[in-house]
C-alpha positions as CSV (number, residue, x, y, z in Angstrom):
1,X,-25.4,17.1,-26.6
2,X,-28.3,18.7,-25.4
3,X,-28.0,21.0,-21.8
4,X,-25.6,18.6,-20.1
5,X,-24.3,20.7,-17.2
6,X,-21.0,21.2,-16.8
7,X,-20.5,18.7,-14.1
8,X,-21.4,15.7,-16.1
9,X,-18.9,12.7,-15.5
10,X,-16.3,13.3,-17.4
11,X,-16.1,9.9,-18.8
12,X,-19.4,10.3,-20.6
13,X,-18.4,13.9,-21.6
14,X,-18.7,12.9,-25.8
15,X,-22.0,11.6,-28.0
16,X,-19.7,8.6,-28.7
17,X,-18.9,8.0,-25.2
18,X,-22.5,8.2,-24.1
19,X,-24.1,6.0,-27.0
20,X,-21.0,3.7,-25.9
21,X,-22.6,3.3,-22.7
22,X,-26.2,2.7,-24.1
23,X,-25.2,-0.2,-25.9
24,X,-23.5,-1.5,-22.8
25,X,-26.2,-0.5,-20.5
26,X,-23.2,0.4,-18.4
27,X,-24.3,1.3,-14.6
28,X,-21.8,3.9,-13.9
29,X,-23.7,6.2,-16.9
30,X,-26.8,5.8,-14.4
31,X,-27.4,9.3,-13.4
32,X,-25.0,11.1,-15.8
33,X,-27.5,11.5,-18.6
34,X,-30.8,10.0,-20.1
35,X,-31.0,9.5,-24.2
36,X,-34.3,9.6,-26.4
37,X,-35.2,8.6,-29.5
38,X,-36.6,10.8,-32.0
39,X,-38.9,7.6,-34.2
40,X,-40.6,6.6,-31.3
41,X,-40.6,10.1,-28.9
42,X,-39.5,8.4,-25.8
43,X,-36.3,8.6,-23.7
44,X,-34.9,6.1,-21.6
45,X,-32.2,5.7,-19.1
46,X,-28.6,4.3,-20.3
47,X,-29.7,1.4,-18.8
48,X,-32.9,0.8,-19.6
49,X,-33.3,-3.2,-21.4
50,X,-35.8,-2.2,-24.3
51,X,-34.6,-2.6,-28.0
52,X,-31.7,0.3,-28.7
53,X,-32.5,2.4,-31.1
54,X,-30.1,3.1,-34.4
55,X,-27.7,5.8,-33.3
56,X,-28.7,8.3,-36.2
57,X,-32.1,8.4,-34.1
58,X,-31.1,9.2,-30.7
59,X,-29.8,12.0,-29.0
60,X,-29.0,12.6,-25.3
61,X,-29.9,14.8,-22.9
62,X,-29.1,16.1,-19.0
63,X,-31.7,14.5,-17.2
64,X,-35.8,13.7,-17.5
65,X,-36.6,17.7,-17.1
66,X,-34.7,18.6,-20.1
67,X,-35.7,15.3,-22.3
68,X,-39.6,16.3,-21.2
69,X,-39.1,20.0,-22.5
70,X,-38.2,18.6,-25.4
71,X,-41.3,17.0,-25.9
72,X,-39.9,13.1,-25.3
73,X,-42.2,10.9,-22.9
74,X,-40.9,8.7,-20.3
75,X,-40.1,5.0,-20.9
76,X,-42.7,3.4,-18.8
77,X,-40.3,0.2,-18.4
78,X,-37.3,1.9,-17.0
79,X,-39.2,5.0,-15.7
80,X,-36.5,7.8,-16.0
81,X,-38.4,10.2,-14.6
82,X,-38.3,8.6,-11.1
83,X,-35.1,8.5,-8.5
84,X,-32.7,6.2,-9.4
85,X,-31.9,2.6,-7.8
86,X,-28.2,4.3,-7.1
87,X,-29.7,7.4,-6.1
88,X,-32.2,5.7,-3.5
89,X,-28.8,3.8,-2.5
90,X,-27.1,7.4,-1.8
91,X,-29.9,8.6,0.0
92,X,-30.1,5.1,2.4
93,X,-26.0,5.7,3.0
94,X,-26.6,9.5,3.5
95,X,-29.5,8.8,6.7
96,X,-26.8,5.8,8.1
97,X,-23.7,8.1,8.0
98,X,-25.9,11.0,9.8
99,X,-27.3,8.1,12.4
100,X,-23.2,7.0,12.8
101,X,-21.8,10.4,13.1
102,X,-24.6,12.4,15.6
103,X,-25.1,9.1,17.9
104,X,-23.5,8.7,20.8
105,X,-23.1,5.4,20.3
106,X,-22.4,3.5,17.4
107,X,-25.2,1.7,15.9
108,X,-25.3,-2.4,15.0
109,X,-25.1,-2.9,11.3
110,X,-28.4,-4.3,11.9
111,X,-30.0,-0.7,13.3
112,X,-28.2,1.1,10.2
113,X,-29.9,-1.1,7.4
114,X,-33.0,-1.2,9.4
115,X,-32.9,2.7,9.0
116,X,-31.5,2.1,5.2
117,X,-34.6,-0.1,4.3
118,X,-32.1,-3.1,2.9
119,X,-31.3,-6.0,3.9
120,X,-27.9,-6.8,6.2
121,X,-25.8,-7.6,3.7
122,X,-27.1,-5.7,0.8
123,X,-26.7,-3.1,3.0
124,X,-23.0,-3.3,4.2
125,X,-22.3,-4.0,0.5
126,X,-24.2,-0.8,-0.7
127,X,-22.8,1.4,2.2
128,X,-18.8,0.2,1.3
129,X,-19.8,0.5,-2.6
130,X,-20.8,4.1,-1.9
131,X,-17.9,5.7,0.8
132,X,-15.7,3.7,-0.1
133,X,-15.3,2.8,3.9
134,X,-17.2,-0.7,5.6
135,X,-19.8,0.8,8.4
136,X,-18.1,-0.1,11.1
137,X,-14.7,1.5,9.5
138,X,-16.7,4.5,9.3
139,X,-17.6,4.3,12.4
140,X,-14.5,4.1,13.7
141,X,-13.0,7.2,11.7
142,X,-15.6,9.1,13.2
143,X,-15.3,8.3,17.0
144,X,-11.6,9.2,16.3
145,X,-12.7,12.6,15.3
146,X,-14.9,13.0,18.0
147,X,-12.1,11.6,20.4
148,X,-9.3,14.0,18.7
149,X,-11.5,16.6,19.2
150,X,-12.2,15.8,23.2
151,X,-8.4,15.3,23.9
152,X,-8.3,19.3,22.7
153,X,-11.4,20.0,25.0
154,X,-11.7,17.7,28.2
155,X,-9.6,18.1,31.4
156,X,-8.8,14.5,31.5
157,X,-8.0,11.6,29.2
158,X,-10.9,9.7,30.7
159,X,-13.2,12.4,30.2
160,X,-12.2,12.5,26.5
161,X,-12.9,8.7,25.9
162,X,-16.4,8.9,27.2
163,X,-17.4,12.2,25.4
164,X,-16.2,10.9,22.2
165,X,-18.5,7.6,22.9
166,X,-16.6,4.8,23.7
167,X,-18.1,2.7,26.5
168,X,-14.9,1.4,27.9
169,X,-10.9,3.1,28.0
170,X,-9.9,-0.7,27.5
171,X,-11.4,-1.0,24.0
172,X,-10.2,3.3,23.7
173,X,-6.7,2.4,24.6
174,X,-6.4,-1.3,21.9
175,X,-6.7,0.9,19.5
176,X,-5.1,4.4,20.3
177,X,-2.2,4.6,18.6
178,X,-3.1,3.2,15.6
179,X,-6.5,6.0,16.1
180,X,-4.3,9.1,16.8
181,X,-0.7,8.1,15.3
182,X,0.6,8.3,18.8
183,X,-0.5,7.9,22.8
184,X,-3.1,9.9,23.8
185,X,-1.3,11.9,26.0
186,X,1.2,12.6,23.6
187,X,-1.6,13.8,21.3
188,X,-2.8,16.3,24.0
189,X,0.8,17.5,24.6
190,X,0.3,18.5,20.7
191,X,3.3,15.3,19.4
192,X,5.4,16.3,22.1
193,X,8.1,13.4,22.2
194,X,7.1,11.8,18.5
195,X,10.2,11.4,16.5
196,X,9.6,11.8,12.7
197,X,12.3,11.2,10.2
198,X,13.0,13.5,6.8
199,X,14.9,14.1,3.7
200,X,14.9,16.7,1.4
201,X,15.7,15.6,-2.2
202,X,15.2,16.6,-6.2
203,X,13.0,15.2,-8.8
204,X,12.2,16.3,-12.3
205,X,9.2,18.3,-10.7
206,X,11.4,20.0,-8.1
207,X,12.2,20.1,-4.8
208,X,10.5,17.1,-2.8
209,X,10.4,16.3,1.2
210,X,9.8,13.1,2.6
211,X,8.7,12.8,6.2
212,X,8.0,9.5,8.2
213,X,6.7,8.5,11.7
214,X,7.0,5.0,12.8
215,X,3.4,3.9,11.2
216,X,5.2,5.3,7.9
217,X,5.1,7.8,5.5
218,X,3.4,10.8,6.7
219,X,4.3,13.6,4.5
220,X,5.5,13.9,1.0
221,X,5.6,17.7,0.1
222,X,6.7,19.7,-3.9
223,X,8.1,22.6,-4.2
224,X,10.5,25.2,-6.2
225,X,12.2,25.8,-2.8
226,X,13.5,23.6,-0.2
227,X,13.5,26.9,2.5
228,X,9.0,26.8,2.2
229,X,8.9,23.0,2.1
230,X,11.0,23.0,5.4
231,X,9.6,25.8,7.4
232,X,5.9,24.2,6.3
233,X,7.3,20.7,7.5
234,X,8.4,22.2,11.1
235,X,5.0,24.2,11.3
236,X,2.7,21.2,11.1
237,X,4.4,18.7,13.4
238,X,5.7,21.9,15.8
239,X,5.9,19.6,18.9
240,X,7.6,16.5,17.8
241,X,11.3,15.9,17.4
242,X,12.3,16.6,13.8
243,X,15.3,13.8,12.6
244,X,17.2,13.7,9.1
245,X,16.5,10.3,7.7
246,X,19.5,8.0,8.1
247,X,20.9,5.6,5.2
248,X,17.6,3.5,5.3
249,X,15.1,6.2,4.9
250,X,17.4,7.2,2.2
251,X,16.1,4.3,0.8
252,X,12.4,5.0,1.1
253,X,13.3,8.8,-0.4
254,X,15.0,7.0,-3.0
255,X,11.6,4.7,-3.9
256,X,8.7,8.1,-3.3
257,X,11.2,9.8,-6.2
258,X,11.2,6.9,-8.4
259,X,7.2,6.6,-7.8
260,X,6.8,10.4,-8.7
261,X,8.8,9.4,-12.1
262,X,6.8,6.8,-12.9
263,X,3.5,6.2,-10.7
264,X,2.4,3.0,-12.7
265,X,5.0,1.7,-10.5
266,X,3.1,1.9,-7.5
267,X,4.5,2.8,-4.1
268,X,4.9,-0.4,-2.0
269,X,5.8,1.7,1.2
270,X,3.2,2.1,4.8
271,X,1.7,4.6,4.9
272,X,0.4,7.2,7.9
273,X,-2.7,8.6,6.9
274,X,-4.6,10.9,9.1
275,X,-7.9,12.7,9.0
276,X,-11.3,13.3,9.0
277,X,-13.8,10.8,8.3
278,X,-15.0,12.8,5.4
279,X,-11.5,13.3,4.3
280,X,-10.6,9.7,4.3
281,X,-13.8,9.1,2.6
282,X,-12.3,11.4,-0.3
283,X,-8.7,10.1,0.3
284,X,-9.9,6.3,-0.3
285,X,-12.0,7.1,-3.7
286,X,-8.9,9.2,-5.3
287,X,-6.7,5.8,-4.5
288,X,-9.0,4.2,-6.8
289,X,-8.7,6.5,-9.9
290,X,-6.2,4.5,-12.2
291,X,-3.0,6.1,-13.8
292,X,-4.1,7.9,-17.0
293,X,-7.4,8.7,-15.9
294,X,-9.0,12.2,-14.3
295,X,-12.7,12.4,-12.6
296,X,-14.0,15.8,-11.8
297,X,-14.7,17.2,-8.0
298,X,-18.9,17.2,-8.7
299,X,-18.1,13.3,-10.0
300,X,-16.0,12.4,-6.9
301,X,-18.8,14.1,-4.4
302,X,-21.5,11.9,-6.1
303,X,-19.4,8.7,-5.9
304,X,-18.6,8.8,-2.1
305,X,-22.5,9.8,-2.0
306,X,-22.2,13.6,-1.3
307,X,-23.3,14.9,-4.3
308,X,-24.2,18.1,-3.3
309,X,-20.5,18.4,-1.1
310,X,-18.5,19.5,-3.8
311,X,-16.4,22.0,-1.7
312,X,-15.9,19.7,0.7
313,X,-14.4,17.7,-1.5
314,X,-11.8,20.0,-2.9
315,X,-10.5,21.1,0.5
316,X,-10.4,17.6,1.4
317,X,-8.1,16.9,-1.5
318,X,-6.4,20.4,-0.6
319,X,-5.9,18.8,2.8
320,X,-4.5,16.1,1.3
321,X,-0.1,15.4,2.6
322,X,0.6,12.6,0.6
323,X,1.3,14.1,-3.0
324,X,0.6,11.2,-5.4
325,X,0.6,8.6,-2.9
326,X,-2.7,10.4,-2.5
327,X,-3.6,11.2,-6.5
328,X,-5.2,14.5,-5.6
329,X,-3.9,15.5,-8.8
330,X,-6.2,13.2,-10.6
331,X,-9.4,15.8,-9.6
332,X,-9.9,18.3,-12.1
333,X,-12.6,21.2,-13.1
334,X,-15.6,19.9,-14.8
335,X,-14.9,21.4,-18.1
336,X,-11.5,19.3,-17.8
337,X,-9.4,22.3,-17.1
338,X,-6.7,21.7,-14.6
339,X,-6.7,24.2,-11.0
340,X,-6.4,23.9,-7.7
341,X,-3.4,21.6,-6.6
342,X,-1.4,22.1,-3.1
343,X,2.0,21.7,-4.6
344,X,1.4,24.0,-7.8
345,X,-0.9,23.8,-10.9
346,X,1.8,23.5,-13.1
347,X,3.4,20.6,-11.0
348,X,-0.7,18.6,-11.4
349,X,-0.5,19.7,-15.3
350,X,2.9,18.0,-15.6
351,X,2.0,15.0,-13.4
352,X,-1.5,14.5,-15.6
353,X,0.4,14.8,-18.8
354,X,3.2,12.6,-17.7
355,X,0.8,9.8,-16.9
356,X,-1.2,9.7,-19.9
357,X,1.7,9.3,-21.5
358,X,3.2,6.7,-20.0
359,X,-0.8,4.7,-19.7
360,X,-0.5,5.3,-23.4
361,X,2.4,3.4,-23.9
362,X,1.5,0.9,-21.8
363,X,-1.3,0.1,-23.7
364,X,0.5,0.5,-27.1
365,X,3.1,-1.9,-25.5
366,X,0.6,-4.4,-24.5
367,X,-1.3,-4.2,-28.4
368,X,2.2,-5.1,-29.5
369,X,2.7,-1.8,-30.9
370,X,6.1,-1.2,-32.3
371,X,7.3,-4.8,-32.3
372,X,7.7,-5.2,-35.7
373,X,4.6,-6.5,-38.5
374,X,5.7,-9.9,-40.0
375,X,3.5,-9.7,-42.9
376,X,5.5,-7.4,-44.4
């Protein structure tokens, strides 16, 4: 292929894949590369509804820039050479998250799509399409960053409540706990008080450690060692009251090992899932990667709509406390190379390899694969 960058979506990362998703006209190939065709000297986008081409005749290239240097015109139908409908759609969610997360109040889905250009609707189905989060979830998520950041920072509780931008400490307080994971006093007291359950255990990738609050799981951590996993686990809740799991947690241990055996299982346990609305922004778009499959950090940024935040998005998945409950491990370079995993690149290598594996057989399984050919 001709000057497609490194961070290309992965999934269009062959010719075949690529003229795969001309034929479909396939929407998620938008952005990730234009293809011309050499009898006629024009290039189009994947999407683009005139006639295809026959495959020996076209070839693909990064964007317009590189197609144009070429010597390929534009398609005046599709007009590849001009910002994208999901590029325009980025841009709209980009100026509403800004408006959400520098006002001091939170503005009515109708102000946000007025600002977006779109219509009500289109717009809270755009917005949720792109971060993954509704607008006023968003919202939410970042009043509680503003408010855990205020609890740090004002002398009083009150004072917090209003700096972070809530109008009221009645609508603050229905929805504190669930917010912070605990009061907020207890929060400014650092968890002082919060009792969170744990069990050490062994899996075929190690040591693991299991932690839980009473909104659920809030840690599962890897390791060689138990001794690092421990003294890592008392560091990070310091303040609260540290409990081995009794005979039902045991239970919940048992279920998190047999999910890190086989994740096509799922894990059907609650979850506590803290952090920053960027984070959960990052968080909520991994859930969404099936078993078997691997997007790189550049793809991830430009599917929650930050395409230029690709940093961001690897400390977010760095930050992440849920190993594969979380499938941080599904992020990977954008040559396909595997780095960069909390618990141990070896440990993500062996979880990737493990699941393709397993997705493989599944689909083998469900061809009917191995059951016998009764023509013969």
């Amino acid at each position: 292929m001709n000057g497609i960058p490194d961070d290309a979506p992965l999934r269009f990362a062959s010719d075949e894949a690529r003229w795969a998703a001309v034929l479909a006209r396939d929407a998620a190939a938008e952005d990730a590369f234009v293809y011309a065709v050499r009898t006629t000297g024009i290039y189009c986008r994947p999407t683009c509804s005139s006639r295809r081409p026959r495959r020996k005749n076209a070839e693909f290239y990064a964007d317009a820039v590189s197609a144009e240097a070429a010597g390929y015109r534009p398609c005046q139908r599709c007009r590849p050479q001009a910002i994208s409908l999901t590029q325009r759609h980025a841009q709209s969610v980009a100026r509403a998250c800004r408006l959400i997360e520098h006002g001091e109040a939170s503005p009515s889905l109708d102000e946000l799509a007025r600002v977006a250009g779109l219509s009500r609707f289109h717009f809270h189905r755009v917005f949720k399409s792109v971060t993954g989060l509704t607008p006023m979830a968003y919202a939410a998520a970042c009043r509680a960053d503003r408010v855990r950041q205020a609890l740090t920072q004002q002398e009083t509780v009150t004072d917090a409540i209003y700096k972070a931008g809530f109008n009221s400490s009645g609508r603050f307080y229905a929805g504190a706990e669930r917010m912070l994971g605990m009061t907020p006093k207890r929060y400014r007291e650092g968890g002082k008080g919060i009792e969170i359950q744990f069990a050490l255990g062994e899996c075929s990738l190690g040591t693991i450690l299991v932690a839980t609050s009473d909104k659920g799981i809030c840690a599962i951590s890897l390791g060689s060692d138990p001794e690092p996993l421990l003294q890592a686990f008392q560091e990070q809740f310091a303040n609260a009251s540290l409990i081995p799991g009794d005979k039902r947690f045991d239970d919940w241990v048992a279920k998190v090992v047999a999910f890190v055996e086989v994740p096509s299982v799922g894990l059907s346990l609650p979850l506590d899932i803290r952090g920053t609305a960027f984070q959960q922004r990052v968080w909520q778009a991994l859930t969404e990667i099936p078993v078997g499959s691997t997007i790189s950090y550049a793809a991830l940024a430009e599917q929650i709509g930050s395409p230029k935040a690709v940093r961001a998005v690897a400390r977010a998945c760095a930050s992440n406390p849920l190993a594969l409950a979380i499938p941080c491990h599904r992020v990977v370079r954008s040559d396909g190379r595997v780095s960069g995993y909390r618990w141990g690149v070896e440990r993500k290598r062996a979880l990737l390899m493990r699941e393709a594996e397993q997705e493989g057989a599944t689909r083998l399984m469900g061809k009917g694969v191995g059951q016998g050919d009764e023509s013969t």
